[in-house]
ZAMARGU-4260 file (C-alpha; in steps of 0.2 Angstrom, whole numbers, plus 5000, padded with zeros to 4 digits):
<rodrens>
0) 5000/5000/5000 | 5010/5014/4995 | 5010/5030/5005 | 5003/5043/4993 | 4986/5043/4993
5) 4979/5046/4974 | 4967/5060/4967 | 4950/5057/4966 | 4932/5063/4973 | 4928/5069/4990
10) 4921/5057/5000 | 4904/5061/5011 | 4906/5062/5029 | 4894/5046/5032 | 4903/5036/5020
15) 4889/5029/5012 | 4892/5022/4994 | 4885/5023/4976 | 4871/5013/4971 | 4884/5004/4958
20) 4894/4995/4973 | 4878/4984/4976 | 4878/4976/4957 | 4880/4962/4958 | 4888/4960/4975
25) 4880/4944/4980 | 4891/4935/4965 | 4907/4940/4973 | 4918/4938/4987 | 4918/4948/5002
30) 4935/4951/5013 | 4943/4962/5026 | 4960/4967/5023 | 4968/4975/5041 | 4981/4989/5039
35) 4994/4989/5055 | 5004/5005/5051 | 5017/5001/5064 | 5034/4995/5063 | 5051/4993/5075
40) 5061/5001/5061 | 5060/5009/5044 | 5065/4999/5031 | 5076/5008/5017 | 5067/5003/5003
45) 5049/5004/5010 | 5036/5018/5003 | 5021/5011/5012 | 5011/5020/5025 | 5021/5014/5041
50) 5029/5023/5056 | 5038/5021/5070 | 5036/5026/5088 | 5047/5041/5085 | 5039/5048/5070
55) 5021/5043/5077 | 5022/5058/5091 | 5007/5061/5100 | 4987/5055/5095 | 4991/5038/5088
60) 4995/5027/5102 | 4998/5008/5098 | 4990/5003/5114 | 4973/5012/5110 | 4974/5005/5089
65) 4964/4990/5091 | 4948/4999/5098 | 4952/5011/5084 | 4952/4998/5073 | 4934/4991/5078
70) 4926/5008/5079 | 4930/5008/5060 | 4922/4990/5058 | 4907/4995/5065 | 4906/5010/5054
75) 4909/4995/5038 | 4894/4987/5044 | 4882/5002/5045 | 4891/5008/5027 | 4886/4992/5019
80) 4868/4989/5027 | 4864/5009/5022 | 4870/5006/5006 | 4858/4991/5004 | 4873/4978/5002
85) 4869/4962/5004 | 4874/4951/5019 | 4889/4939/5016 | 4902/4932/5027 | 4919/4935/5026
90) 4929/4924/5013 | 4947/4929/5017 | 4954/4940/5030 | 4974/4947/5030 | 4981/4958/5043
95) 4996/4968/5035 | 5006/4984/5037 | 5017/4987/5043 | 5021/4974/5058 | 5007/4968/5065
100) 5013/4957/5078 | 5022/4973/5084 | 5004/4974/5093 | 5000/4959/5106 | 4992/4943/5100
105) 4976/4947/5110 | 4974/4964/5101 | 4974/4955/5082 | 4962/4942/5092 | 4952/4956/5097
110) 4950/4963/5079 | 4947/4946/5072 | 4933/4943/5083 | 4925/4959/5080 | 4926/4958/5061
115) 4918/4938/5064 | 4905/4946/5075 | 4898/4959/5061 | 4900/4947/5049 | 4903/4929/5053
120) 4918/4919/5042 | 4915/4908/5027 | 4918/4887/5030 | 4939/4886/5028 | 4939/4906/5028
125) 4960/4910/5025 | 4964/4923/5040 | 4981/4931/5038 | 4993/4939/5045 | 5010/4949/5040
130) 5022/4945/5055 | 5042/4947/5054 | 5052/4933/5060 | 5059/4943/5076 | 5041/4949/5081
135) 5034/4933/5085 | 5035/4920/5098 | 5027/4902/5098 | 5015/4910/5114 | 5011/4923/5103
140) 5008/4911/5087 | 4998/4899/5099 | 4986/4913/5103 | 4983/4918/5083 | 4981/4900/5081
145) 4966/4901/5094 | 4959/4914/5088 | 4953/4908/5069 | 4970/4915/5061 | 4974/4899/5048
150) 4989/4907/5042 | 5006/4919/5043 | 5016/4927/5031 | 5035/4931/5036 | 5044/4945/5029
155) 5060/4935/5026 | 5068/4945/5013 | 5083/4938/5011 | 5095/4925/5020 | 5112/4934/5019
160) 5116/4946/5032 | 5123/4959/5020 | 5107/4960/5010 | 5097/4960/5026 | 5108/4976/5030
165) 5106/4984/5013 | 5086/4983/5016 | 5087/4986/5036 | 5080/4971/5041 | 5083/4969/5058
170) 5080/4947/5061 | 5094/4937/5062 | 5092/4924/5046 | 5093/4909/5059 | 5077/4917/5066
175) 5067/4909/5051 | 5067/4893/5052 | 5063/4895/5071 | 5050/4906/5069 | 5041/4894/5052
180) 5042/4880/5066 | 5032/4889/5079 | 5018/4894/5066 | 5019/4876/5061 | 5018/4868/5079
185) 5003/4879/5081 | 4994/4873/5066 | 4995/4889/5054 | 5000/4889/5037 | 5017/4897/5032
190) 5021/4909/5017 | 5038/4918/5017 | 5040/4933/5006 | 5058/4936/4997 | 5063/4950/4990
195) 5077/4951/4973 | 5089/4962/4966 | 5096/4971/4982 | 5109/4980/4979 | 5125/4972/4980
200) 5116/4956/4979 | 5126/4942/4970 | 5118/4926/4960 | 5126/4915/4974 | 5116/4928/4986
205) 5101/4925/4979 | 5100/4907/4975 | 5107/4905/4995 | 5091/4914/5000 | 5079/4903/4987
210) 5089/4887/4995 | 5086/4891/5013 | 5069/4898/5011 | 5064/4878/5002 | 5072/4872/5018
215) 5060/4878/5030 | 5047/4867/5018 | 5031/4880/5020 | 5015/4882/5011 | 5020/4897/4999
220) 5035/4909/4994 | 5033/4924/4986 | 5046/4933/4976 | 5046/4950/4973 | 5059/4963/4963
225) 5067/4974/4973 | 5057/4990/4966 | 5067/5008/4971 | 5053/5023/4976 | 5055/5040/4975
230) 5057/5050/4992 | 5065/5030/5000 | 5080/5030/5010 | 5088/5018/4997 | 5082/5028/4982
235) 5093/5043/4991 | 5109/5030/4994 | 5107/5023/4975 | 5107/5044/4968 | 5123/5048/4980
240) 5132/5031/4973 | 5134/5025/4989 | 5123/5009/4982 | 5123/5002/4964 | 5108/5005/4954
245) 5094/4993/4949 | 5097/4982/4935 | 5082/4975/4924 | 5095/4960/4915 | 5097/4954/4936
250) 5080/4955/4940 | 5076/4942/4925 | 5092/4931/4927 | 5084/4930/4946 | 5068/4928/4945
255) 5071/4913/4929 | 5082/4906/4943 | 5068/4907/4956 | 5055/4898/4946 | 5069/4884/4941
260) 5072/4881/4960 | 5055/4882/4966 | 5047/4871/4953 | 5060/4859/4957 | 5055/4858/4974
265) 5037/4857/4971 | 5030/4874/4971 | 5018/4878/4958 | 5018/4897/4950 | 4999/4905/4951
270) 5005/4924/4950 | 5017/4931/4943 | 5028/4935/4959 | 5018/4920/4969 | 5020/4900/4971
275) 5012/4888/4981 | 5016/4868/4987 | 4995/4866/4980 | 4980/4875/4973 | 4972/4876/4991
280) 4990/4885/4997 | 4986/4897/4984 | 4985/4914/4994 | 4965/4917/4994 | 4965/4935/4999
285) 4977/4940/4987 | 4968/4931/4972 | 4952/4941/4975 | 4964/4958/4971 | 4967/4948/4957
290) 4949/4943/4952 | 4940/4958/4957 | 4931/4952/4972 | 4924/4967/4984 | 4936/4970/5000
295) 4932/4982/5015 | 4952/4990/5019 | 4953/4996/5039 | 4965/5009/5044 | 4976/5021/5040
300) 4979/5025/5022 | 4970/5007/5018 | 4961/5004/5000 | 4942/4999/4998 | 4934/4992/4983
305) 4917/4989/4980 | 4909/4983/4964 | 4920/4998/4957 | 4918/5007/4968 | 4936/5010/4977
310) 4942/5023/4992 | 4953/5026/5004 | 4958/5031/5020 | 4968/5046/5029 | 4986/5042/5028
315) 4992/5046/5047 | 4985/5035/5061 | 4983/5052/5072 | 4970/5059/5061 | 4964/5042/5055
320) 4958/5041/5075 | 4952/5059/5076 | 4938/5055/5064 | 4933/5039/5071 | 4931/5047/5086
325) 4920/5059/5081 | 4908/5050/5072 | 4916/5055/5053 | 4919/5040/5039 | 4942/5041/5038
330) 4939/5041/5019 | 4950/5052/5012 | 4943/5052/4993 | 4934/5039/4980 | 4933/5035/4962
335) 4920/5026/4954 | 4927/5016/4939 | 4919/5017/4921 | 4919/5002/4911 | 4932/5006/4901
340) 4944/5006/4916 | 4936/4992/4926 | 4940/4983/4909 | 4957/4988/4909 | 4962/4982/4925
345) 4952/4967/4922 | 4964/4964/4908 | 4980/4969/4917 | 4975/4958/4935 | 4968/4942/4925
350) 4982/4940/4913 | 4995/4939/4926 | 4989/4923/4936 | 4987/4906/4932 | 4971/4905/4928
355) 4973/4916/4913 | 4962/4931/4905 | 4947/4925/4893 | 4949/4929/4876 | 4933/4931/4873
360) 4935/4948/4887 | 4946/4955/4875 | 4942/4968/4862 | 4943/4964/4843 | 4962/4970/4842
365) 4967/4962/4859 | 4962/4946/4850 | 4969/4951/4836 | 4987/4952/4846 | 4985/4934/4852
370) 4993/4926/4837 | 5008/4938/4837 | 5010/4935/4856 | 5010/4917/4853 | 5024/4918/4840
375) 5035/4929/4851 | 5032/4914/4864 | 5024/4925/4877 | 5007/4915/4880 | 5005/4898/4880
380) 4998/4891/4865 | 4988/4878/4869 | 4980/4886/4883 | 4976/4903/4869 | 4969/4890/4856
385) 4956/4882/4871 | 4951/4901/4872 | 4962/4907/4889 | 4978/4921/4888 | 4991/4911/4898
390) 5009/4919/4900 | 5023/4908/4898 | 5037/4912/4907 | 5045/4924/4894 | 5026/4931/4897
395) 5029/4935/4915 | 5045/4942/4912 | 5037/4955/4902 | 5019/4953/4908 | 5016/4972/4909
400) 5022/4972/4888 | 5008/4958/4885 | 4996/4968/4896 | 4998/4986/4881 | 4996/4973/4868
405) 4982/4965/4872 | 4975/4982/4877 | 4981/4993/4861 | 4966/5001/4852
</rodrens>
């Protein structure tokens, strides 16, 4: 969730939303994504809305954020009854930031029992949470466990202390598989998240990471490219030539590397930057971004979407609570999507998992690219002559170029 909010539309004080964000609604998933805007330290190479103690200052105490948290749940509730939404349970819930589990076990209890209490959880429902391997303890993992969480995602990064210190991670790489053995012994499902093409980050480096994270055997790993954002500590070091710059010719050489490994050890790829041991480890939450499903976002600087209807929140946690407190909706603005955008992100969120785009959703000259694309081995061929755009793995090396083509008028 990066930390600059967009432009868009005011959004009223009551929050209520537009007739269009009930069409349909009854036909697709419902979550609750949690934003936790914490964290111990500020990684370098981190633009999304976190803080730490020292730059929270006064209004926006950590003790007091789970009761802000559950002021803004019942004011989702009231938004969608008002707004003649239909009743459904909750198909997915993920708890991110941010550190959650820098906030105590009992307080991410306490907001997952209030969102089950408005809304009830679907049979299976996936409930996530963001933790880092240091900010965990197998009490603390015990009591998620207890309390309906099914699942947590360690921000493992890398497992080579120099990259750790380029990105200003603060775990010990040892700490991992500790911490994936805890989650495990208290019956949650493990993902680790890697991150690729760090600074000073050799082949060796990376491959070291892949090889340790396979080693602690969990349910998912995601990998992503290191991406530098403007206003970042690290964007500021690679501009001063303190750090080398990105390179694009790394990134592929990595990632082609990463899908070899992790195929090898039986991980199957279902997102561009995401593999899972099976379908059912598939992460549920992040496949309804993917599809379009309807999700309520809660805190500070959090996203909503609604039958295309999207908003979101006021960045800082301060101000976040000042309107909760008296009464106001935190939105800070909304867009309601036209067709022709809510096809373009249709086009650009389906074509990049494994389930792949329908080419009957295309337009007469996005069919018209699929031959082309086939011949420059970017979609699978077989899967494009059943009828389904499915990128090869040149395809998700330049997904974003299939994504114009398919898309050019």
């Amino acid at each position: 969730m990066p930390s600059v909010l967009p432009l868009g539309d005011p959004a009223p004080a009551d929050g209520l939303l537009p007739a269009q964000a009930a069409d349909g609604a009854a036909r697709r998933a419902f979550c609750l994504y949690v934003h936790i805007p914490f964290c111990r330290v500020r990684c370098g190479y981190c633009d999304f809305n976190t803080y730490t103690a020292k730059e929270l200052g006064s209004g926006a105490s950590q003790d007091e954020y789970s009761g802000t948290l559950n002021t803004e749940l019942d004011l989702a509730a009231r938004v969608l009854r008002d707004s003649n939404l239909p009743d459904r349970p909750l198909a997915t819930v993920f708890f991110g930031g941010g550190t959650p589990t820098l906030l105590p076990a009992t307080d991410l209890a306490a907001m997952l029992t209030q969102a089950e209490s408005l809304w009830g959880l679907e049979p299976g429902a996936e409930v996530t949470t963001e933790a880092n391997p240091d900010s965990v303890t197998p009490e603390s993992l015990e009591i998620l466990a207890d309390a309906g969480f099914t699942r947590v995602s360690f921000g493992m990064q890398s497992a080579v202390p120099h990259v750790l210190k380029v990105l200003d991670r603060t775990h010990d790489p040892e700490r991992v598989p500790q911490a994936v053995q805890w989650a495990r012994d208290a019956g949650l499902k493990v993902s680790l998240d890697l991150i690729y093409g760090t600074p000073g980050e050799s082949i060796a480096d990376w491959e070291a990471s892949l090889d340790s994270a396979i080693a602690c055997a969990p349910d998912h790993i995601s990998a992503y490219a290191l991406i530098v954002e403007d206003g970042t500590k690290l964007a500021a070091q690679i501009r001063r030539g303190e750090v080398p710059g990105i390179d694009d010719d790394d990134h592929a050489a990595k990632y082609e590397i990463a899908d070899a490994r992790l195929a090898a050890a039986g991980f199957g790829w279902y997102e561009v930057s995401n593999w899972a041991r099976t379908p059912d480890d598939r992460c549920r939450h992040n496949l309804a971004y993917w599809r379009g499903d309807d999700w309520w976002g809660a805190g500070p600087g959090a996203h909503s979407h609604l039958g295309g209807v999207r908003w979101w929140n006021v960045k800082h946690p301060a101000a976040y609570a000042q309107r909760l407190a008296t009464g106001v909706s935190p939105a800070a603005g909304r867009e309601t999507l036209d067709a022709g955008t809510r096809q373009l992100e249709h086009v650009m969120l389906q074509t990049r998992i494994i389930d792949g785009l329908r080419t009957q959703d295309l337009g007469p000259n996005g069919r018209k690219a699929v031959a082309g694309l086939i011949a420059d081995a970017l979609v699978d061929p077989a899967a494009a002559f059943a009828g389904t755009i499915r990128l090869t793995l040149k395809g998700r090396l330049l997904a974003d170029a299939v994504v114009r083509r398919l898309l050019e008028d």
